[in-house]
Each structure stands twice: as structure tokens, then as C-alpha cells.
Backbone as a ProteinNet text record, in pm:
[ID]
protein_1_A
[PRIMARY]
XXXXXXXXXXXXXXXXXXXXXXXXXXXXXXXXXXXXXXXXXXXXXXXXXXXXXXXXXXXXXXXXXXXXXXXXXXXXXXXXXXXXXXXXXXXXXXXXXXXXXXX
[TERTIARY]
-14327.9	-14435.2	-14527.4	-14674.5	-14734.7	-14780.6	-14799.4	-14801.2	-14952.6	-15023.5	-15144.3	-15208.9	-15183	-15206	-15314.6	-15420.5	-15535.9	-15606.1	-15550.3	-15575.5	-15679.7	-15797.8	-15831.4	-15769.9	-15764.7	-15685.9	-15766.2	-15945.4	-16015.6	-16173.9	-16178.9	-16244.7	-16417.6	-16509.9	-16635.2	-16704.1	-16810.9	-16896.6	-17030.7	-17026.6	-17127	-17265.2	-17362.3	-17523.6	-17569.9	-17538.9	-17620.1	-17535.7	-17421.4	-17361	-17266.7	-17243.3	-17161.6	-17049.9	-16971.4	-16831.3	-16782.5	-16655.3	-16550.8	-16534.4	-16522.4	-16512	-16404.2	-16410.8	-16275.6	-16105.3	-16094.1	-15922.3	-15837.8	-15739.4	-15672.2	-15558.9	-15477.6	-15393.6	-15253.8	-15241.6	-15137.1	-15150.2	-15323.3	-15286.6	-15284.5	-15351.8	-15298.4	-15195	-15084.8	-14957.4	-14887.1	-14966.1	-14863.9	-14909.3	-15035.9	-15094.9	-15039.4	-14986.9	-14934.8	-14787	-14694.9	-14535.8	-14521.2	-14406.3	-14379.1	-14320.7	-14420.1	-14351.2	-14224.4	-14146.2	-13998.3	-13927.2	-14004.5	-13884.8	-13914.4	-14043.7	-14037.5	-13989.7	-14016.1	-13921.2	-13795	-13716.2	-13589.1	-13530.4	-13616.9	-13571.2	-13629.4	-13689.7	-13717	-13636.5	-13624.2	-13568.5	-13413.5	-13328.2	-13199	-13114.2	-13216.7	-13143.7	-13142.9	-13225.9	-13280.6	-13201.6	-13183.8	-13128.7	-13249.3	-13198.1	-13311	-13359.6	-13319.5	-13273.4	-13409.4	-13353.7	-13436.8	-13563	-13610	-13732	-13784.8	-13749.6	-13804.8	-13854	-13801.3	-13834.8	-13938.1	-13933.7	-14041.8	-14150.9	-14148	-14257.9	-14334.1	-14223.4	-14284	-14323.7	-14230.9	-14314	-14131.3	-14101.5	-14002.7	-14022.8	-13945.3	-13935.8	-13953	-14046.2	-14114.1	-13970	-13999.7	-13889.5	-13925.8	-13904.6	-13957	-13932.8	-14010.9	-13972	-13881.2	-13815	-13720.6	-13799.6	-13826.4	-13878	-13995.6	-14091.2	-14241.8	-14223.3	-14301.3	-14358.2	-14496.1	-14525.3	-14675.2	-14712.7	-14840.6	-15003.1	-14958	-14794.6	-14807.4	-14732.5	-14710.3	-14610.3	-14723.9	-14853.5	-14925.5	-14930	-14935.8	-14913.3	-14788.9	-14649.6	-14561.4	-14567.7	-14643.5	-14640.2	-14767.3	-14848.8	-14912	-14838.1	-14779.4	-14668.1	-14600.4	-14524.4	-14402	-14461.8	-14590.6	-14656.4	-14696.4	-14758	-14792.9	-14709.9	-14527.4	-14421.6	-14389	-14360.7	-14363.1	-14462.4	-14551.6	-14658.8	-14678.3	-14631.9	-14630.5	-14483.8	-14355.3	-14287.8	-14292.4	-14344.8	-14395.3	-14492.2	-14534.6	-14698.1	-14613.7	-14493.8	-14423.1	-14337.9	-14289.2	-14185	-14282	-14404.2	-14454.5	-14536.3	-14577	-14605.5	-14514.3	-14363	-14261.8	-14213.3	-14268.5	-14275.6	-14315.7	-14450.8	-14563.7	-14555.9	-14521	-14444	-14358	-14253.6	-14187.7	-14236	-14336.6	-14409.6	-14515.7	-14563.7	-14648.7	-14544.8	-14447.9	-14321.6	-14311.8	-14245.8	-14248.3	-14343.4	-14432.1	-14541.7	-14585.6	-14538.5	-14592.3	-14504	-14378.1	-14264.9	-14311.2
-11565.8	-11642	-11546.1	-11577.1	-11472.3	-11546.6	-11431.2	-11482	-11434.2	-11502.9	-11514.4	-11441.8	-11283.5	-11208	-11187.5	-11196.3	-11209.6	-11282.9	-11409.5	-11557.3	-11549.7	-11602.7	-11601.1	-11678	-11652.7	-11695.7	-11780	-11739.2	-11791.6	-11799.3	-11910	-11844.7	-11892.4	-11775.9	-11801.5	-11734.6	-11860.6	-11841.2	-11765.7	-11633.3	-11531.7	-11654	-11594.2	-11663.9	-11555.4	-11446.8	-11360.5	-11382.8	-11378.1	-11353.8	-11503.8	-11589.1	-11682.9	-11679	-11543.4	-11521.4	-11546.1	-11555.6	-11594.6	-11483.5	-11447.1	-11311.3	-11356.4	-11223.9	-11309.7	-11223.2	-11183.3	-11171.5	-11244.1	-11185.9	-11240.6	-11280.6	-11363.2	-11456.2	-11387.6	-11325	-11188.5	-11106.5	-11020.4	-11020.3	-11067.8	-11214.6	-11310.3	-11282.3	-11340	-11371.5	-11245.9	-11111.1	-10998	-10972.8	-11028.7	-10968.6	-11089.5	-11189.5	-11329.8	-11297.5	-11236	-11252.9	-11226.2	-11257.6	-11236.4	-11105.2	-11061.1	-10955.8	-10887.2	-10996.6	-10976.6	-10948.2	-11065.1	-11054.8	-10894.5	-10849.9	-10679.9	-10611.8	-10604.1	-10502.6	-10482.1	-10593.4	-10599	-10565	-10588.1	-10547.7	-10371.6	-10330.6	-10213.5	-10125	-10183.8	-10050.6	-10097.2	-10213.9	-10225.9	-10264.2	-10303.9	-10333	-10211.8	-10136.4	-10067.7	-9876.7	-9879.8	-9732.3	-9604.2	-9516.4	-9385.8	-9363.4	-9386.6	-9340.9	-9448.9	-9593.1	-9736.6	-9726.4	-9623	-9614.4	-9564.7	-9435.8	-9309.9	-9375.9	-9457.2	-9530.6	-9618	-9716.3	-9808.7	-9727.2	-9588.7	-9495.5	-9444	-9365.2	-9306.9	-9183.2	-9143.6	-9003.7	-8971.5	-8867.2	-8841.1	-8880.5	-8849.8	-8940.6	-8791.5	-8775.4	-8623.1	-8602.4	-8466.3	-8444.8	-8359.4	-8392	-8311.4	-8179.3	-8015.4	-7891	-7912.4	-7751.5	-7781.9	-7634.1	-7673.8	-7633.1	-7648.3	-7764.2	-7823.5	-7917.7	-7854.8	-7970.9	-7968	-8116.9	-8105.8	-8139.4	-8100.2	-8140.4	-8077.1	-7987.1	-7948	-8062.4	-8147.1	-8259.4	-8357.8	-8373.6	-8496.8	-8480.6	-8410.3	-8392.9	-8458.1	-8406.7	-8494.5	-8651.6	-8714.8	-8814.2	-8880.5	-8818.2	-8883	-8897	-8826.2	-8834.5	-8938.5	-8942.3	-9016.1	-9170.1	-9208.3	-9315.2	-9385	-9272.8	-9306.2	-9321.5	-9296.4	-9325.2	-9473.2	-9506.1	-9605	-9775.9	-9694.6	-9802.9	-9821.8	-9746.2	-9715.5	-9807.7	-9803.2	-9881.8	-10066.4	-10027.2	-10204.9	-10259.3	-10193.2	-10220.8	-10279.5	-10234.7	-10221	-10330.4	-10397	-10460.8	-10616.8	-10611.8	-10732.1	-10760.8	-10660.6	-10743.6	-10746.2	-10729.9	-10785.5	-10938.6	-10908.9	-11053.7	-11143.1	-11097.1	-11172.8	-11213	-11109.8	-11119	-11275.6	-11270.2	-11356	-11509.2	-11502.2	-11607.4	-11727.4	-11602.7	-11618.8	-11656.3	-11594.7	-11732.7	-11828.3	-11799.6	-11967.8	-12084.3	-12035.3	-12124.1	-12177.4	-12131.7	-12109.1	-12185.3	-12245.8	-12294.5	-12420.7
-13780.6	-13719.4	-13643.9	-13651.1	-13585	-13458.5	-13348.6	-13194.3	-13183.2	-13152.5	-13101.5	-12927.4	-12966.2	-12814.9	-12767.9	-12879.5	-12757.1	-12749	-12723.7	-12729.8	-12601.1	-12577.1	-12448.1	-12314.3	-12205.8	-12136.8	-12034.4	-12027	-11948.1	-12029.6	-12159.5	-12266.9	-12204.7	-12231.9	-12199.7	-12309.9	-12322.6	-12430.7	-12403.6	-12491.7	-12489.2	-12518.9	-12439.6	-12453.6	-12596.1	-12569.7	-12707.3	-12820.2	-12832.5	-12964.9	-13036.7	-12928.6	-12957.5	-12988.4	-12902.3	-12966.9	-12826.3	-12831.9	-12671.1	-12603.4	-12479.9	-12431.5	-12271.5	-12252	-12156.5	-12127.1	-12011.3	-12043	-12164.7	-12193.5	-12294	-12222.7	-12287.7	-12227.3	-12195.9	-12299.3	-12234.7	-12148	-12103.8	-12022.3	-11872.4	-11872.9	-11749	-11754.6	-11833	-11816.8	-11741.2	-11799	-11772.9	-11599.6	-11598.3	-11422.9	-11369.7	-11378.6	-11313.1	-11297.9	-11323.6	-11369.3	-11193.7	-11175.9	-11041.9	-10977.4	-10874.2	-10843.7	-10806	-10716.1	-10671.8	-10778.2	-10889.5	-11009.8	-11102.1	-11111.4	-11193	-11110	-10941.3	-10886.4	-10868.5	-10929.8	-10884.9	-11088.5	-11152	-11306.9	-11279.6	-11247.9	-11265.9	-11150.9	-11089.9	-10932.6	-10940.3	-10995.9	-10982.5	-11092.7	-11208.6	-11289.3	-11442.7	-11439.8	-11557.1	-11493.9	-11627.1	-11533.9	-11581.8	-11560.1	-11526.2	-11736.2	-11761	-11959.1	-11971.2	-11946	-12012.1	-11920.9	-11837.9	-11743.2	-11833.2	-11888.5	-11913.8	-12051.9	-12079.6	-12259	-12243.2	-12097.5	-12104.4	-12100.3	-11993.7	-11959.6	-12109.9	-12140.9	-12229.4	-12178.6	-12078.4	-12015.6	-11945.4	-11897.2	-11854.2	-11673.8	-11594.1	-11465	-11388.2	-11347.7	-11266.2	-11130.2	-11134.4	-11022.2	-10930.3	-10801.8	-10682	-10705.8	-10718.1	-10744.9	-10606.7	-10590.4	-10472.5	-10377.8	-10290.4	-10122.5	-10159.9	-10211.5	-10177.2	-10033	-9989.4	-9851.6	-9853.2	-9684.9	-9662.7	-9838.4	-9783.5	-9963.3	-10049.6	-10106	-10205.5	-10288.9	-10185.9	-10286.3	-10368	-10290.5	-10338.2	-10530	-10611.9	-10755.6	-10784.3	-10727.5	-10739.3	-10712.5	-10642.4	-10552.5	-10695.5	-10737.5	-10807.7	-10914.7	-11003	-11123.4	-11131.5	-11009.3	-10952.8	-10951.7	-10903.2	-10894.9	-11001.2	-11115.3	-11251.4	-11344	-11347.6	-11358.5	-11377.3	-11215.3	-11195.4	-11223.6	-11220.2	-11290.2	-11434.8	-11510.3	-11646.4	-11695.8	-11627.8	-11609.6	-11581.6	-11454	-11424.9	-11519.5	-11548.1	-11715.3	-11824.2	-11839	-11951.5	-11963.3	-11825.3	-11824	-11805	-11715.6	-11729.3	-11878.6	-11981.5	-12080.2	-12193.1	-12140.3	-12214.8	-12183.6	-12058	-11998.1	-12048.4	-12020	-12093.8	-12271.2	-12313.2	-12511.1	-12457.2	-12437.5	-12404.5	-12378.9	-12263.5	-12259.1	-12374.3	-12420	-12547.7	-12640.8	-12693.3	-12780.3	-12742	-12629.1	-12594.9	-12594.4	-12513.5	-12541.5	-12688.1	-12783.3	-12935.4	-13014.1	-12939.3	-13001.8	-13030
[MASK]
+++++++++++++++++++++++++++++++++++++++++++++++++++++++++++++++++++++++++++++++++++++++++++++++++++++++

């Protein structure tokens, strides 16, 4: 069965072209999912291996004796990590949602 992902989610009709334009409904769903619930799948339930897979990037590691502004590179890595993660897990979410709804 095919799932319909970029269904519009808030559909508005172009004045020049007459086509729908608009977020898509996936990703509402994926910017709507609840937060308690991705932080607690990503920070307690997923281990360091199933991060690095949602990432798609390996999980950056503090060099050893950086302090002070030489860490902020780490701190950005480490951040873009993590968000690359939460990206990952809410539009699996969102996949999820879109079945269902479709049933």
C-alpha cells in the first residue's frame, strides 16, 4: 500500500499557479510528536550503536585536556548529533502516524 507523505497538512491554494503549497503532513506530524516522549526514546532507551545509525554520523568525542572556547566545535558536533537523532526518531514517528491514519 502506498502512504501518502507529502500530503499537505495545512493545504493553501497558490493565486499564480493553482497548485497546493504548504507543510506536508509528515512533517506536522514529525514537528508535533511529543517531546518527553523523543527524549526519553533517545537519551534512555536507544543505546550508543542505534544513535549512531539513526545519525548517520558517528557520536563526536570530547579530545582529552580541551577546555574554555576550545570545546565550542565539540559542543557544536555533539549538538548536531543529537538533533540528527531526534530528526530521525520523530519522523519515524511520524511514518507511523501516516499508516495509521491510512488504515
Amino acid at each position: 500500500m502506498s502512504i501518502p507523505r507529502n500530503e499537505p497538512a495545512f493545504p493553501v491554494e497558490s493565486v499564480t499557479d493553482h497548485d497546493f503549497t504548504g507543510m506536508s503532513l509528515r512533517d506536522y506530524f514529525a514537528q508535533a510528536s511529543p517531546t518527553d516522549e523523543i527524549s526519553d526514546i533517545s537519551y534512555r532507551s536507544l543505546s550508543l550503536l542505534a544513535k549512531e545509525h539513526l545519525a548517520g554520523m558517528k557520536m563526536p568525542r570530547k579530545p582529552d585536556g580541551v577546555r574554555g572556547d576550545d570545546v565550542i566545535p565539540f559542543d557544536v558536533e555533539l549538538a548536531t548529533f543529537n538533533c540528527r537523532v531526534n530528526a530521525a526518531i520523530r519522523y519515524m514517528m511520524a511514518e507511523a502516524m501516516i499508516r495509521e491514519r491510512s488504515r
